[in-house]
C-alpha positions in Angstrom: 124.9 50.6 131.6 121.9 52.3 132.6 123.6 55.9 131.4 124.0 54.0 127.7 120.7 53.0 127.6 119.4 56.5 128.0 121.6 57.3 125.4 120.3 55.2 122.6 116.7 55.5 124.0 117.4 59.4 123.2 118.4 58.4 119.6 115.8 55.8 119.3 113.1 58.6 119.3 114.5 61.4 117.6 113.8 61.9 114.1 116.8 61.4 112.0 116.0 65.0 110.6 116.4 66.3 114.1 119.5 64.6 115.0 121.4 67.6 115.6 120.0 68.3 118.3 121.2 64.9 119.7 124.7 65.8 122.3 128.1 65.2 120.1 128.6 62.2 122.0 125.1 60.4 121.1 125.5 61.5 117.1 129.1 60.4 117.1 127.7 56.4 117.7 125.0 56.7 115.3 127.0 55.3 112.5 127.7 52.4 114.6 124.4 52.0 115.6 122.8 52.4 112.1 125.6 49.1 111.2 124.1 46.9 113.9 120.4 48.0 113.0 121.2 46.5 109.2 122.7 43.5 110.7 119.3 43.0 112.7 117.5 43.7 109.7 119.4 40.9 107.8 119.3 38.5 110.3 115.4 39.3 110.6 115.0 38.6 107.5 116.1 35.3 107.1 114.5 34.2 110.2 111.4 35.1 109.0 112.0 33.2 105.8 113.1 30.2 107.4 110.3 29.9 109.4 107.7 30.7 106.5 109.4 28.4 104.4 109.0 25.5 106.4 113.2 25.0 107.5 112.0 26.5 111.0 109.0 24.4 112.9 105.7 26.7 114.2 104.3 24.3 117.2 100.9 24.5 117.1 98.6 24.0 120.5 95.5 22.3 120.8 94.0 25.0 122.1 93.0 28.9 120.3 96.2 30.8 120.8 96.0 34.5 121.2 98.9 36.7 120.6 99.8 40.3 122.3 102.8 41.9 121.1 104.1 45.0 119.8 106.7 46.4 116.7 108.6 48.5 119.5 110.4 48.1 123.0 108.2 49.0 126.2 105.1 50.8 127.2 102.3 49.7 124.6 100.3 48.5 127.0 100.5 44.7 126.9 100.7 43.4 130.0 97.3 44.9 130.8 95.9 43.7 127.8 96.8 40.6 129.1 95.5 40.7 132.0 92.3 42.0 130.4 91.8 38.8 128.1 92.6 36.4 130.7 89.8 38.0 133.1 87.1 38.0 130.3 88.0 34.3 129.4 87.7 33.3 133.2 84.7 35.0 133.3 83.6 33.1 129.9 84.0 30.3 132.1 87.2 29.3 129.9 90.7 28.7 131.7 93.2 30.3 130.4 96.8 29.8 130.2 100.0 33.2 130.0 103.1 32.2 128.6 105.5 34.8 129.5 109.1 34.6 128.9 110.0 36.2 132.8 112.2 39.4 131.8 114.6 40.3 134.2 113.3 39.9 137.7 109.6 38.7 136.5 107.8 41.5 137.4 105.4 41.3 135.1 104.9 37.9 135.6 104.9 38.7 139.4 102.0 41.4 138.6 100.1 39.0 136.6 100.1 36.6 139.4 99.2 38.7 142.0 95.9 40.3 139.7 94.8 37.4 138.7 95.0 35.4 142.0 91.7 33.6 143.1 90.8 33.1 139.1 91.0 30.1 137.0 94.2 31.7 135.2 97.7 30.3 135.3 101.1 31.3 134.3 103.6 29.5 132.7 107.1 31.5 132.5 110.2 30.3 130.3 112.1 31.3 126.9 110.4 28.3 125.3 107.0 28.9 125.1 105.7 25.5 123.5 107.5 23.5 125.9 106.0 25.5 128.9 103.0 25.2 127.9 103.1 21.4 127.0 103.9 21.0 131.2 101.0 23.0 131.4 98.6 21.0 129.1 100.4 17.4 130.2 99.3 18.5 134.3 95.8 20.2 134.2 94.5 18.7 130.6 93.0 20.8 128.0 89.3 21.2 126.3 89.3 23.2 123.1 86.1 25.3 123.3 85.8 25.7 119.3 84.7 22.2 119.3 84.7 20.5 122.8 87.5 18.2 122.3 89.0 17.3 125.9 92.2 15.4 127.3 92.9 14.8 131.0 94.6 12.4 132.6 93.3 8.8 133.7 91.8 9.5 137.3 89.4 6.5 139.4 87.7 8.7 141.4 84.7 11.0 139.8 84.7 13.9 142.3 88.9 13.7 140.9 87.5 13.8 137.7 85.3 17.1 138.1 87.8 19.0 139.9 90.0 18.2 136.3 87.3 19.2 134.5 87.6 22.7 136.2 91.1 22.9 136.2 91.2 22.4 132.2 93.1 24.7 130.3 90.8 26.3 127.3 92.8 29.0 125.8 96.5 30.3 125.8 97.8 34.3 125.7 101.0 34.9 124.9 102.7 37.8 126.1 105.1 39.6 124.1 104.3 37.0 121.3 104.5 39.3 118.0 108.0 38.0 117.3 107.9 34.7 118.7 107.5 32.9 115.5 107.9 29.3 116.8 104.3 29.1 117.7 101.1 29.3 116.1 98.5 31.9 116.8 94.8 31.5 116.1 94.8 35.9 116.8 97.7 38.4 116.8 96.8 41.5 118.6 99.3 44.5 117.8 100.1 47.1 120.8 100.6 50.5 119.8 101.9 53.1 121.9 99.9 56.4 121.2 101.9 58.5 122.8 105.4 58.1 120.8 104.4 55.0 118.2 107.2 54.4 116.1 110.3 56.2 117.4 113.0 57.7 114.7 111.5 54.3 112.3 114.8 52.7 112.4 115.2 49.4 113.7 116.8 48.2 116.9 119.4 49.4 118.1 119.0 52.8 115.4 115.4 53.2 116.5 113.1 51.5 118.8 111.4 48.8 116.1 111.9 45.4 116.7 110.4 44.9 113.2 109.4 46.8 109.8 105.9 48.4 109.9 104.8 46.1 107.2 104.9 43.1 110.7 101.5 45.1 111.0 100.2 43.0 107.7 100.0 39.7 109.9 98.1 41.6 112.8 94.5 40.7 113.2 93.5 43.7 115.6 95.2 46.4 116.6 95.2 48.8 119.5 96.2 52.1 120.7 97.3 52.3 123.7 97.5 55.9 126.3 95.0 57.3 123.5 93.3 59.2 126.2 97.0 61.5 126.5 97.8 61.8 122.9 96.7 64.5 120.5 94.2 63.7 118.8 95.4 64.8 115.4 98.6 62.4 116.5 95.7 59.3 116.8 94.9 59.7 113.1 98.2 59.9 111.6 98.7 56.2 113.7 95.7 55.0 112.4 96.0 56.5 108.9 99.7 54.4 109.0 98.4 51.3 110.2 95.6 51.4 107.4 98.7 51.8 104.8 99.8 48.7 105.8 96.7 46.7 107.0 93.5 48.1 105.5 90.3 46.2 107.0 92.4 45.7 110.7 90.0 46.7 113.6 91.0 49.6 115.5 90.9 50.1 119.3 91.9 52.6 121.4 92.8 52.3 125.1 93.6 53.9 128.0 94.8 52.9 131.7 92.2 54.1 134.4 93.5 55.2 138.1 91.7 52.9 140.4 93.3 53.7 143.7 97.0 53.5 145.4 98.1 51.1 148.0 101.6 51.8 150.2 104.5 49.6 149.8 104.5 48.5 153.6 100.7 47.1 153.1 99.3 45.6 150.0 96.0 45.3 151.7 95.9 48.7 152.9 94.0 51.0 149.6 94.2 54.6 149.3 91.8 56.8 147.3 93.5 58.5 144.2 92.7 62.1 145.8 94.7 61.2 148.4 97.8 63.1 146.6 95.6 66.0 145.5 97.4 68.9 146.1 100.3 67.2 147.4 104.4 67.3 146.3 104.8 64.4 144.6 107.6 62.1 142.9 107.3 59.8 140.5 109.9 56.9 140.3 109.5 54.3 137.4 111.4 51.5 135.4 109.4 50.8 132.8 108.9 50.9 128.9 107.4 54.5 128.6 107.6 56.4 132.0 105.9 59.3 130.5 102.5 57.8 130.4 103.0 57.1 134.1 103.6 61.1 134.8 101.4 62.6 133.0 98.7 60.2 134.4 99.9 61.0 138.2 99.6 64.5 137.2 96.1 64.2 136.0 94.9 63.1 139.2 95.4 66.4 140.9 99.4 66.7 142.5 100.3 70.3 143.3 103.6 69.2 141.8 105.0 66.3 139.8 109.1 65.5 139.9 110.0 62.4 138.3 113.0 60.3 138.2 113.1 57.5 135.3 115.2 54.3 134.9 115.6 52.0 132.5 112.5 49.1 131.7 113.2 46.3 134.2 115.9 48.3 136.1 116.0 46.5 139.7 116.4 49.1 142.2 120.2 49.1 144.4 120.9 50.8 147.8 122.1 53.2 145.8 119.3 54.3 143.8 117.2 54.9 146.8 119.8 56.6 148.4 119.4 59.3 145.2 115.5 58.6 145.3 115.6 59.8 149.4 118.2 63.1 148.8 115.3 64.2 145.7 112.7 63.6 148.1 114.6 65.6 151.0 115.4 68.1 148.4 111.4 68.3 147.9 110.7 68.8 151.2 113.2 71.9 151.5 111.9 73.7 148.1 108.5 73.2 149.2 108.1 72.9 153.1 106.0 69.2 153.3 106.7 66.2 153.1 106.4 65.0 149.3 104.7 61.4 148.7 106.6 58.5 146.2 104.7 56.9 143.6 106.3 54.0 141.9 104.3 52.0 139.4 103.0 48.2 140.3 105.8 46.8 138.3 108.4 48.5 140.1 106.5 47.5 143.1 106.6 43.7 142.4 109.9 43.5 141.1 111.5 44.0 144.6 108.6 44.9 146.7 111.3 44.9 149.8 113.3 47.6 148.8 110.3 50.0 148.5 110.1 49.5 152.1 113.8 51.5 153.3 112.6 54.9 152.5 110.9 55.6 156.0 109.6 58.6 156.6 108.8 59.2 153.4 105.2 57.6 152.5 105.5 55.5 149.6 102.3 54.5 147.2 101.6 51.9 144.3 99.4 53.5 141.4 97.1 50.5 140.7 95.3 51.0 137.1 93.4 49.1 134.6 93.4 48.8 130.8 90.1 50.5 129.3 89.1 50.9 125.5 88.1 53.8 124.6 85.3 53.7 122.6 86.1 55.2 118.9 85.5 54.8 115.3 82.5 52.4 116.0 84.9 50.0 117.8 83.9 49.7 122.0 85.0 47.0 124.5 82.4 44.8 123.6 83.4 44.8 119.7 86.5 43.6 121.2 85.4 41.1 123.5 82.5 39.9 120.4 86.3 39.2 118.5 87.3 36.9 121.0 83.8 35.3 121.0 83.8 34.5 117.6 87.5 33.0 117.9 86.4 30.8 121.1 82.5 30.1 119.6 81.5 31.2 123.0 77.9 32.6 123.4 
């Protein structure tokens, strides 16, 4: 399974006009592929039209909804957007609310928890969203901020009563939520990844786009994501594309920051980033976009950088770090030190356990942070002023 999905990952972002240089074996299922991506397209379609014609119900919430998704599969950035909103609405003083649908072993989710722990944010995970977050709103109650209506339940005691009021839910994020049709957004934020945005252009399973380009008409802001590695004449043609399709969007452009590393036996224990300066180094990832996560380690000052990738959401086996320790021993021959692992904080929380049976290698998590970039007049704080004007927060 994993060796297939590199395979149509390969195809997914190849140009069709450079398919030949795809192996026999990955141009010989392209004709099968290109079936199923029309089937998806057709089958898109008239979801979409049920739901805009009424057939299909969009939930609404009682509270401002904001929506972070993307148009393709992994590593645009949007779990660290979410992360990102929900810490500027708990600063705001307004309790917010992640619905995330939990892929594979929750590691986002897992992340999210972790990161946000100690704040007023929760996180509701499930495939329905609505209902999830209607256990959410039924338990802690809910106060809209555009216009101070509240609903908590009966209590008898006033100090119960002002610990509810804290506990109030004021906002929702949903993660992934650009396809999710079934409920209503108040914003839709679009993740773009600047590094490889659109793939071959063909739909799933032909290309990597889980929708047409024109999805970008219903996007209120949209946002660039690793613009800090991408070329910069590449950052134009994006944003000349997206103005094709959505001509007064907002524009962002964002970057994740190195803060510091911590090692897989102790979470507590943090590690400066120059810690791997001149050091042998491997990078081991499963996630959306693994070459953002390399070519970020190797900014920070390795001697040398050897990677090995696995599929988004892959959960690591005794036999991948058997494979991950013979690299790391092969390491040590070629260069005569002991190299250093660096997994990414996903990988980390999807099975932090495992991380721990590679003694004596040392193993580190990259911590990092979503940043916009400021660009084309548009700075963190014209993003954060969008959200203020949504929430009528001062």
């Amino acid at each position: 399974m994993e060796k297939l999905r590199k395979l149509v990952n390969e195809i997914a972002y190849t140009s069709l006009s450079s398919s030949h240089k795809l192996s026999p074996l990955q141009r010989s299922v392209i004709p099968f592929l290109s079936i199923a991506s029309s089937l998806y397209r057709l089958a898109l379609s008239l979801r979409r039209q049920l739901y805009y014609s009424g057939i299909f119900r969009r939930r609404r919430l009682p509270v401002p909804v904001i929506s972070v998704g993307n148009l393709t599969w992994g590593g645009n950035g949007k779990t660290p957007m979410v992360e990102s909103i929900a810490l500027f609405l708990a600063d705001s003083g307004i309790s917010p609310l992640i619905l995330t649908r939990g892929y594979a072993c929750g590691d986002e989710a897992n992340m999210l928890q972790r990161h946000l722990l100690g704040t007023s944010a929760r996180i509701g995970v499930g495939a329905n969203r609505f209902a999830t977050a209607a256990c959410f709103l039924e338990r802690y109650g809910y106060v809209d901020p555009r216009n101070g209506v509240s609903f908590d339940r009966p209590c008898i005691d006033q100090e119960v009563e002002l610990h509810l009021n804290s506990e109030k839910v004021g906002a929702v994020i949903l993660d992934d939520g650009m396809q999710h049709l079934s409920l209503w957004r108040d914003l839709e934020i679009a993740m773009i990844n600047g590094l490889m945005p659109w793939g071959n252009c063909q739909l799933v399973p032909l290309g990597p786009l889980r929708e047409p380009l024109t999805a970008l008409e219903r996007a209120d802001v949209a946002v660039v994501h690793h613009a800090d590695l991408a070329v910069e004449q590449n950052l134009k043609d994006i944003e000349l594309m997206i103005r094709e399709v959505n001509e007064s969007i907002p524009i962002f452009f964002s970057r994740m920051s190195p803060s510091y590393f911590f090692t897989a036996v102790d979470i507590n224990l943090k590690i400066p980033l120059k810690a791997v300066c001149n050091r042998v180094v491997l990078c081991v990832s499963a996630i959306g976009f693994s070459d953002a996560f390399v070519q970020g380690v190797g900014k920070i000052g390795p001697s040398f950088v050897d990677r090995l990738d696995f599929s988004d959401h892959h959960l690591f086996q005794d036999k991948d770090i058997d494979v991950i320790r013979t690299t790391l021993g092969n390491l040590e021959d070629q260069f005569g030190s002991k190299p250093i692992l660096i997994v990414t904080e996903k990988d980390y929380d999807r099975d932090p356990e495992i991380l721990k049976h590679l003694d004596p290698f040392e193993v580190l998590v990259l911590c990092s942070q979503l940043q916009i970039i400021s660009g084309q007049g548009n700075t963190e704080e014209s993003l954060r002023k969008v959200f203020k004007q949504l929430l009528k927060v001062i």
